[in-house]
N, C-alpha and C positions, 0 to 999 in steps of 0.2 A: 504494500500500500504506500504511493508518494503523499506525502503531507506538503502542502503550500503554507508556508512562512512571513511574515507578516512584521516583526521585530523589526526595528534598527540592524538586527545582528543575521538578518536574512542570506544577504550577501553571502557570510564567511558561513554561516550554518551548510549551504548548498556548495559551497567550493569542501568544505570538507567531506562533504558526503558523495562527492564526485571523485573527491581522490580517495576513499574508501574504495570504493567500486571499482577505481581503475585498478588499485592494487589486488583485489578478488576478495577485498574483507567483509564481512557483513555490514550492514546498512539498516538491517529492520528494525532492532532494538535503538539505534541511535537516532533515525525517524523518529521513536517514538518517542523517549524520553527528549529533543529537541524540540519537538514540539511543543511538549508543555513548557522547556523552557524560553522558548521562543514567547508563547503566551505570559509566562510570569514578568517576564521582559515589556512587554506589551503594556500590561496592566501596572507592573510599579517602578518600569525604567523604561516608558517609551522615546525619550531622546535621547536616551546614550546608547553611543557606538564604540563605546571601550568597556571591555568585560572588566571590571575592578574589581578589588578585593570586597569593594562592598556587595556590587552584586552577587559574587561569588559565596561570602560566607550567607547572604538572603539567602538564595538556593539552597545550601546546604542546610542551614536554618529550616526551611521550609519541608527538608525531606526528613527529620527526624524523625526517628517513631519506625517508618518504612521499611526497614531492617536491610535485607538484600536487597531490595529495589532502590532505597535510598541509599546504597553505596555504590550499587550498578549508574544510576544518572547521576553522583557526584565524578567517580572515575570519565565517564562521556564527557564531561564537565571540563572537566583537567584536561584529556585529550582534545578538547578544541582551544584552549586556551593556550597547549603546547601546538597547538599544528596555526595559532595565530602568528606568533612568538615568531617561529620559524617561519613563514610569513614576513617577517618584516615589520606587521602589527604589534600594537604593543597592547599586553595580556597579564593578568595577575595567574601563575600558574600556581596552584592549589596543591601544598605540599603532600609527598604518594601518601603518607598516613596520617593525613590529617582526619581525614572519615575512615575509622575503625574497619576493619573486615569481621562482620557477625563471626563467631566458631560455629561451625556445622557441626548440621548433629548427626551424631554416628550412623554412618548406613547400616538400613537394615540386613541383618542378612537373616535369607530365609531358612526354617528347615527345610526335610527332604517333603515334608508334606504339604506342608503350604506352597511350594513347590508344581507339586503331583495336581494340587485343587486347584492352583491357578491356572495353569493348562488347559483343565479339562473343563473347566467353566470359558476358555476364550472356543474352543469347540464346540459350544453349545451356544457361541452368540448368534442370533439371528435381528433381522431390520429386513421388513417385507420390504420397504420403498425402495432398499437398496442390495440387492439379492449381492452384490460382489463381495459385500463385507463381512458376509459369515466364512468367507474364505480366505479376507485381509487379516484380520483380528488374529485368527491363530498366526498365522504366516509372520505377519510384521514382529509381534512379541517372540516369538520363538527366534527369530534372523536374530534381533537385538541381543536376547543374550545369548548366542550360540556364538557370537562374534562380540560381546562386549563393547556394545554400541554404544554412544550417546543418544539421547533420544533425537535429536535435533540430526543426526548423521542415517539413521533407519527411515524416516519421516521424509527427506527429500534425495533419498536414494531413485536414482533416472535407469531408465530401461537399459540404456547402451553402459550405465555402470555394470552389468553383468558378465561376466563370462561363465558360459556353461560348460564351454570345451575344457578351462582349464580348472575349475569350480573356482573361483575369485571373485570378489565385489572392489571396486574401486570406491572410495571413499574422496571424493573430489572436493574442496576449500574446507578444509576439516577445520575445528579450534587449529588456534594459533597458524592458522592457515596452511596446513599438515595436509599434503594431500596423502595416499597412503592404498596399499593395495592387500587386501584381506584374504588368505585362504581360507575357505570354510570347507567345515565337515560335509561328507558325502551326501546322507540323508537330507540336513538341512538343506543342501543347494537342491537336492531332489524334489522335494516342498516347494522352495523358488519354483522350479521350472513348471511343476504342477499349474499353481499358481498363475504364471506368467499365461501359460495356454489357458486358463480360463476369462482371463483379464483381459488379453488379446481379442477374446472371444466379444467380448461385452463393453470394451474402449477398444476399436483399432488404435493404432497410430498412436495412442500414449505417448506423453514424456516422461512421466513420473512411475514409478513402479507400483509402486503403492498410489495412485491418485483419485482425488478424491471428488467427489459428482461435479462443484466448481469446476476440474480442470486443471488444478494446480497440488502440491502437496498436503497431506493433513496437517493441521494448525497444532501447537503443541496441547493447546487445550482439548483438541480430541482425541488425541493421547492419552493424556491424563485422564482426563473422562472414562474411557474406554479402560483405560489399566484397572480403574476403581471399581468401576464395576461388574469386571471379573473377579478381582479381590473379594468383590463381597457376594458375590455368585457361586465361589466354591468353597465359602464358608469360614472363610479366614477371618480371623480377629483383629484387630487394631488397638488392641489393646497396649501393646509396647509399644506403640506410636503407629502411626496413617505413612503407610510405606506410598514411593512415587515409581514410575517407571525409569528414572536414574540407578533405582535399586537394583535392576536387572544386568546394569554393569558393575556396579560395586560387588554383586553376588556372582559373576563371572570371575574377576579378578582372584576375589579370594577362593572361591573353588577351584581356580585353577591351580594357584598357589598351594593349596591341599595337596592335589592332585600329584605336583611334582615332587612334595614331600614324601607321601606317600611310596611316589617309584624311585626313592630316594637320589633325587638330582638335588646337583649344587645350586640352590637359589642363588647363590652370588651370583653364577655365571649363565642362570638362563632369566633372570629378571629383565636384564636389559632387552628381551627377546617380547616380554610382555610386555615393557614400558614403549617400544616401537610399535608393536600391533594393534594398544590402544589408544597410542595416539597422543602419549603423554609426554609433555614441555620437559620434565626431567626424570632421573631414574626413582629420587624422593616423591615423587608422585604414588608410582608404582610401591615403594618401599613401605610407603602409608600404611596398604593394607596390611601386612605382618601384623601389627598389634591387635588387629579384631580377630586372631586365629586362635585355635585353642591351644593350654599351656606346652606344648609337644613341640609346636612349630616356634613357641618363646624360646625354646632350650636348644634351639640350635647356634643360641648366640648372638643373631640377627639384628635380635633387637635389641643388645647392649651397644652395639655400635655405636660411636660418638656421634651425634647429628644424624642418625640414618632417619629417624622420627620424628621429624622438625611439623609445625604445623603446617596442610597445605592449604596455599591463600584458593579463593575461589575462581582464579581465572586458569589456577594450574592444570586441576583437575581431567 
């Protein structure tokens, strides 16, 4: 969706959002949250055309309380202020920790039951208006964590990312602009391809693999939506907290992590192996999960390591 801008700060709002795009970075989230600042702009600073400190900490001021959203558009914040800067324009650039980063809360991870129930509740989704998604719903869920997906990298996966000769997904502007090429397991790609011939059947000519009746990819809200109410379809509790569909990579990672323990391989030396496949900024990303595993995989030392467990900030993930 293009937003039309209206601020004094119009100009530089759309020249950044133009050199976003040329570089292949996302642009939806910073539409969005520029927009409102555009309007706050509007409303309590309609004749300045210098971002200052005062307006600066107003904004930040204004997004207290917001928790992750209100550090997500103060960083956007920053980022225009540094891409004025360099510009030429002059900008109050809004020190990196001045707005706190929330601690997240520990991913869920699932049992092997809750597991088994959510599966077989996305099998049992049905929507008469829309007969292709009792076929999406298991497919899409099942890809993501078969592959440790982010939900945003499963959601606008495109037809021509497939390969079925060599079973691979391409993963195209990933975070941190990662592009990335995924082997997946046999079965799983076998699903895809089921999939893909019934979808073919019902959208020729797709762009999007998964697409959705608009034409374009599902929205993260129909995601979420849809994650939820298989959750509570196959009877799962929310009692330890209301899990998201992010969960399905944090529950790959560490199962994998198991897994290797298990057939007893050097996590030293095959981590970096999973901090590339997921698509992760550094190998402490990856390393994170060790501490949510059971006391077995603490004792291998791991996690005495100096700094191996550092916090990870929200954009590392």
């Amino acid at each position: 969706m293009k937003y039309e801008f209206q601020s004094r700060f119009t100009k530089h709002i759309n020249n950044l959002l133009e050199h976003r795009e040329v570089m292949g970075r996302e642009t939806a989230d910073y539409q969005k949250h520029l927009k409102n600042f555009d309007q706050f702009c509007l409303k309590n600073y309609p004749s300045e055309t210098v971002l200052t400190q005062e307006i600066t900490f107003a904004w930040c001021n204004d997004a207290q309380g917001n928790g992750a959203s209100g550090t997500k558009r103060a960083c956007i914040l920053r980022n225009l202020a540094r891409y004025l800067a360099l510009s030429g324009e002059q900008a109050f650039i809004m020190p990196q920790m001045f707005f706190p980063t929330p601690k997240a809360a520990p991913p869920y991870i699932f049992t092997d039951i809750e597991l088994e129930n959510f599966f077989r509740a996305t099998d049992r989704y049905r929507l008469y208006r829309n007969p292709l998604l009792e076929y999406t719903v298991p497919v899409i869920f099942r890809l993501q964590y078969a592959c440790g997906m982010r939900p945003q990298e499963v959601r606008k996966l495109r037809c021509k990312d497939f390969n079925f000769t060599e079973n691979t997904v391409y993963i195209a502007e990933g975070k941190h602009s990662k592009d990335r090429k995924l082997a997946v397991d046999a079965n799983t790609m076998e699903l895809c391809k089921k999939y893909n011939l019934i979808a073919n059947a019902l959208i020729p000519g797709r762009t999007f693999f998964f697409q959705s009746p608009s034409g374009g990819a599902y929205s993260n809200s129909w995601l979420s939506q849809t994650f939820h109410k298989c959750w509570d379809m196959g009877g799962n509790s929310n009692e330890r907290r209301t899990c998201v569909p992010y969960d399905l990579r944090h529950n790959y990672a560490s199962r994998t992590l198991m897994r290797w323990l298990e057939e007893g391989k050097d996590l030293n030396a095959w981590v970096p192996y999973l901090s590339a496949y997921m698509g992760h900024s550094s190998f402490k990303a990856t390393f994170y999960y060790i501490h949510l595993l059971p006391e077995r995989l603490a004792n291998t030392g791991l996690t005495c390591l100096d700094g191996i467990l550092p916090e990870v900030r929200y954009e590392e993930e």
